[in-house]
C-alpha positions as CSV (number, residue, x, y, z in Angstrom):
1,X,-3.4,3.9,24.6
2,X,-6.2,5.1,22.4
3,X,-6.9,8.0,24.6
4,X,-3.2,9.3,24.1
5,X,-4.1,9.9,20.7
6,X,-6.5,11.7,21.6
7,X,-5.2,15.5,22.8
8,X,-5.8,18.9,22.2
9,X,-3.8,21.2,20.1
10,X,-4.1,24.8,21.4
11,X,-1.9,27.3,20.1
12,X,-0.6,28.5,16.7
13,X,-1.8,25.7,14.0
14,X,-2.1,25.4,10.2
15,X,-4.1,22.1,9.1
16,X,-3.7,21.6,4.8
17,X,-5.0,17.8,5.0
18,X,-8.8,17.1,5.7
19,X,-10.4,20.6,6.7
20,X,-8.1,23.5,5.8
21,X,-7.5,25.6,8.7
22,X,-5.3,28.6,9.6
23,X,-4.8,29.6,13.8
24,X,-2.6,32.4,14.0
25,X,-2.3,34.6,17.3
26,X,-6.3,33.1,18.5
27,X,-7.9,34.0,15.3
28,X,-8.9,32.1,12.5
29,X,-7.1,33.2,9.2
30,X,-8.6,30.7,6.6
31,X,-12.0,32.3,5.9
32,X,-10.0,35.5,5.2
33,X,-7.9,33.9,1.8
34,X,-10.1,34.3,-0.6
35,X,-9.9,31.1,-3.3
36,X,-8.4,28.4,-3.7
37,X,-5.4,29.7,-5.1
38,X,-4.7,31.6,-2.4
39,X,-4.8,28.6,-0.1
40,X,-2.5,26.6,-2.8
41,X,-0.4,29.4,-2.4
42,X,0.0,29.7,1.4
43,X,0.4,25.6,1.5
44,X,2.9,26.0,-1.1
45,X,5.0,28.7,1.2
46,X,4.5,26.2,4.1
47,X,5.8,23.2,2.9
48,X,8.7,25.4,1.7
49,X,8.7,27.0,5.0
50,X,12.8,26.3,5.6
51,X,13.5,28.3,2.7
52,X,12.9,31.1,0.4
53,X,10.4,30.7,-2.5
54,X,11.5,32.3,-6.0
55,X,8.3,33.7,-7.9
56,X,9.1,32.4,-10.9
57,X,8.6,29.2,-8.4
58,X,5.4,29.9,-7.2
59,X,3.9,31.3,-10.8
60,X,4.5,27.6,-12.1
61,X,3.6,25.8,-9.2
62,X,0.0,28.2,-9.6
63,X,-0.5,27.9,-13.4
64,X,1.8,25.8,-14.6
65,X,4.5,25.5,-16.9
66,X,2.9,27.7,-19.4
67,X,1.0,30.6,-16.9
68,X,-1.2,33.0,-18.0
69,X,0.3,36.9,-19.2
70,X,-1.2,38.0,-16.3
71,X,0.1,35.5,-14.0
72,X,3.0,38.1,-12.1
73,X,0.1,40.5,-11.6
74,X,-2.5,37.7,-9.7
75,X,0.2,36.9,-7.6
76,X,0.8,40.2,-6.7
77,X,-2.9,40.4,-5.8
78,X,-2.5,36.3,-3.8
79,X,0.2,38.0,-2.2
80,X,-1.8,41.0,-0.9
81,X,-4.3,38.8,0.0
82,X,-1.9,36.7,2.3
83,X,-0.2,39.5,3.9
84,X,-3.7,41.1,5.1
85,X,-4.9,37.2,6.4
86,X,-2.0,36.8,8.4
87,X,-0.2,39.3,8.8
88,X,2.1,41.4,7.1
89,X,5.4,40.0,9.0
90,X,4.2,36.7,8.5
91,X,5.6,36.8,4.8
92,X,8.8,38.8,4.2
93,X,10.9,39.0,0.8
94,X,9.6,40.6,-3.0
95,X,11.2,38.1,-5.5
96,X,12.0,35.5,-3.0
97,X,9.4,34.8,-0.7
98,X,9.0,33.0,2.9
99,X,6.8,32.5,5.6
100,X,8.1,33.8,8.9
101,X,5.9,31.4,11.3
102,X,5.9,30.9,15.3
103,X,9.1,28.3,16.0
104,X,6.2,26.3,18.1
105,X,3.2,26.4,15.2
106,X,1.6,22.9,14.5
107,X,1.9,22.2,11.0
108,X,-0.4,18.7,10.3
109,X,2.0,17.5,7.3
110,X,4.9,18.3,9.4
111,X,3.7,16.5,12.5
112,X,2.8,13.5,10.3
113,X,6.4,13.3,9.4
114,X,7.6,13.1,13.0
115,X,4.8,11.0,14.4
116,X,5.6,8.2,11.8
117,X,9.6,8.7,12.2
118,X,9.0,8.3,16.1
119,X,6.8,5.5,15.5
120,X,9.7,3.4,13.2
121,X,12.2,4.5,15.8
122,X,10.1,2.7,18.7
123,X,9.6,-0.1,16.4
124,X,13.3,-0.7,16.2
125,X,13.6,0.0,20.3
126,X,10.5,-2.6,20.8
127,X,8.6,-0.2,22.2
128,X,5.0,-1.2,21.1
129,X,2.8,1.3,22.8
130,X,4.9,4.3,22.0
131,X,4.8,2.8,17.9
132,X,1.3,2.0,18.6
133,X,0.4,6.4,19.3
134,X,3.0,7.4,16.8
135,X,1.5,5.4,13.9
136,X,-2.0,6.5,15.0
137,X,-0.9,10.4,14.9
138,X,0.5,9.8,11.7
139,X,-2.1,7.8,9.9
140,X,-4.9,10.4,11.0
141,X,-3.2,12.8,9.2
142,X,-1.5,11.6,6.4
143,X,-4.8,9.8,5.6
144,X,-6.7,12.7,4.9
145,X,-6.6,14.2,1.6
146,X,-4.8,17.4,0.5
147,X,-6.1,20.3,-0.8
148,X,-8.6,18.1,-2.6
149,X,-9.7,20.7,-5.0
150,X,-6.4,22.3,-6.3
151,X,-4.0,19.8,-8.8
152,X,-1.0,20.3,-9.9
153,X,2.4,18.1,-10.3
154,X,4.1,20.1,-6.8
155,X,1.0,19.1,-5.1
156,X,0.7,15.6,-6.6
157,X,4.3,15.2,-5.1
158,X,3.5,15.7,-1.6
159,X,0.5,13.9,-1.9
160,X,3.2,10.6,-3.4
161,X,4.9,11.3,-0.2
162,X,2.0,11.9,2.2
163,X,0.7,8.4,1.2
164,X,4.3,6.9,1.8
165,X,3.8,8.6,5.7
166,X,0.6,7.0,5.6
167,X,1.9,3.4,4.4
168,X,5.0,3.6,6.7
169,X,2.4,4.6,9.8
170,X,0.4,1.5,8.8
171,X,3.6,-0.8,9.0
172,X,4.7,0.4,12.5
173,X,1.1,0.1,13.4
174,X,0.8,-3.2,12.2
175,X,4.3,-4.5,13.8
176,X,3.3,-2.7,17.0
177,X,0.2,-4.9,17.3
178,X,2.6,-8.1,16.7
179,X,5.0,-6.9,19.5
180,X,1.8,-6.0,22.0
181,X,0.1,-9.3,21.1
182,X,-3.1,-10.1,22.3
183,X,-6.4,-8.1,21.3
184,X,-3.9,-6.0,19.2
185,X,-3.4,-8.5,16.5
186,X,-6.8,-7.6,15.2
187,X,-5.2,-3.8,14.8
188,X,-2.6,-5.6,13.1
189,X,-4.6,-7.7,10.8
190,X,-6.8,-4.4,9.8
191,X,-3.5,-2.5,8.9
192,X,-1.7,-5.4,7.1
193,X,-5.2,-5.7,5.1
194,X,-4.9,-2.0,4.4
195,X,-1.6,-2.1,3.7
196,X,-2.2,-4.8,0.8
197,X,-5.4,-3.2,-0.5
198,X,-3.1,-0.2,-1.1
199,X,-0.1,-1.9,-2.6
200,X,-0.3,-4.9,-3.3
201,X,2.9,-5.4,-3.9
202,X,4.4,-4.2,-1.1
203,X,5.2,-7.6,1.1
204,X,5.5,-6.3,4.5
205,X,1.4,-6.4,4.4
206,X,1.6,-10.0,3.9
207,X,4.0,-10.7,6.0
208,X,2.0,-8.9,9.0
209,X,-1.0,-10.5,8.2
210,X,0.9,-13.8,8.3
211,X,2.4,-13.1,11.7
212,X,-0.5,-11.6,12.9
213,X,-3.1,-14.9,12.0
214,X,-0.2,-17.7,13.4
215,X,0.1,-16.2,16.2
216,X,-3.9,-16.3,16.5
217,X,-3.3,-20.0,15.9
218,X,-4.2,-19.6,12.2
219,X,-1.3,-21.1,10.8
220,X,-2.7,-22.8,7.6
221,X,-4.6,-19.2,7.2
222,X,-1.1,-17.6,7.2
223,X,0.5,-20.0,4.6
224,X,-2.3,-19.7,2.6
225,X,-1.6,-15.4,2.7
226,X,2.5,-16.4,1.9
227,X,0.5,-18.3,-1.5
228,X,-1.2,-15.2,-2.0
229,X,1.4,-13.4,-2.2
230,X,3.7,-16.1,-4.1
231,X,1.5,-16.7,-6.8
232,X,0.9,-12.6,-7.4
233,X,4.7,-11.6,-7.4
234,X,5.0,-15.1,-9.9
235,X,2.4,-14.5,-12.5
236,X,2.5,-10.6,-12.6
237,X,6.5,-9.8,-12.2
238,X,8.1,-13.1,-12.7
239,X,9.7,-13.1,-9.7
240,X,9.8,-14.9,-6.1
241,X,9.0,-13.3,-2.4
242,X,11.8,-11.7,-0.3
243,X,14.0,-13.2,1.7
244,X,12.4,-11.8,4.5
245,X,9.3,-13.4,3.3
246,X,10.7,-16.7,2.9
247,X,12.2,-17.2,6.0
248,X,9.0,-16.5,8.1
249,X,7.1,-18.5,5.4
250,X,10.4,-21.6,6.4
251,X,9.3,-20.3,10.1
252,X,5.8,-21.3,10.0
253,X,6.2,-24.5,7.8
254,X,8.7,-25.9,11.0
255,X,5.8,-24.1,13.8
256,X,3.0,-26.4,11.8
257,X,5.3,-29.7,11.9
258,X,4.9,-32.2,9.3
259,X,1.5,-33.6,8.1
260,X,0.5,-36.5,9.6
């Protein structure tokens, strides 16, 4: 299974989390946008790619709510700058603008999307190894960061949402190592630990880890997680586990039997 993560993407290819990278007809377009705003700019356009981009839009999301006089006149010059990169068909329209991009191009955020949508779908179906690549493809993406240097309240969005692919991919990754058993509960335990690190609030984590350690023949290891996780939701938020969490915490109590 590992190894079907594992593949190589040839082709047209734009990559905005981890290294930022721009394959366009065989050539390498990144080195050619010069700054950071230029690359803000293009990832901008490609998240947006479905639809046009007013520059009244892209001014804000560049400076701000309160952009410098000058601010029409640099994007001008970012706009230059990304017609000569990639092309000057790539980006069509004056006051609103698009990217026109290959129907086949690898976009990493976009791919990310889809990998961890597959991966809930199979989870649903019970298909483990197919959840087990999906959530793989989507957690090596969406756990990377984006544009790391550039900040902004449009970017902090889609980073909000690219840790929400990344959670999600840890969940199917997690249940996917329940459903395949075996030497796979350790992935499951890793992710469920992850999951709570990162939120710990968010119950399916504990519940995974629970599942994950009875069915390892932990069970007083798994009730002690469900206490965990009882005693946090009590003393911070006043209020009791899920339902879901209670009924697989009922499950275990009848799996260990009574104490004799």
């Amino acid at each position: 299974m590992r190894r079907a993560v594992a593949s190589v993407i040839a082709g047209d290819r734009i990559q905005l989390c981890g290294e930022f990278a721009v394959l366009l007809d065989g050539r390498q377009r990144a080195p050619e946008l010069r700054g950071l705003q230029a690359r803000a700019l293009l990832a901008l356009l490609v998240f947006e790619r479905h639809r046009s981009v007013d520059r009244f839009d892209a001014i804000e999301a560049l400076w701000g709510e309160r952009p410098p006089a000058a601010a029409a006149e640099a994007l001008r010059a970012l706009l230059s700058n990304l017609r000569r990169a990639l092309g000057s068909e790539r980006l069509v329209g004056r006051d609103a603008l698009r990217l026109r991009l290959p129907d086949a191009i690898w976009v990493d955020v976009e791919v990310a999307a889809r990998a961890v949508h597959d991966a809930e779908s199979a989870v649903a179906l019970e298909q483990w190894q197919r959840a087990w690549i999906g959530a793989h493809v989507a957690m090596n993406i969406a756990g990377r960061p984006l544009l790391p240097r550039w900040s902004g309240s449009w970017i902090e969005e889609r980073r909000v949402d690219l840790e929400q692919t990344r959670l999600r991919a840890l969940e199917a990754l997690a249940a996917s190592g329940v459903g395949l058993a075996g030497t796979e509960l350790s992935t499951t335990r890793r992710a469920a630990q992850t999951l709570i690190e990162a939120d710990p609030y968010r119950e399916s984590g504990y519940r995974f880890m629970m599942q994950a350690l009875a069915l390892e023949g932990n069970t007083a290891q798994a009730l002690l997680v469900y206490d965990r996780l009882r005693a946090r939701l009590r003393d911070d938020l006043g209020i009791a586990p899920s339902a879901e969490t209670l009924r697989l915490h009922s499950d275990l109590l009848q799996a260990a039997g009574p104490p004799g």
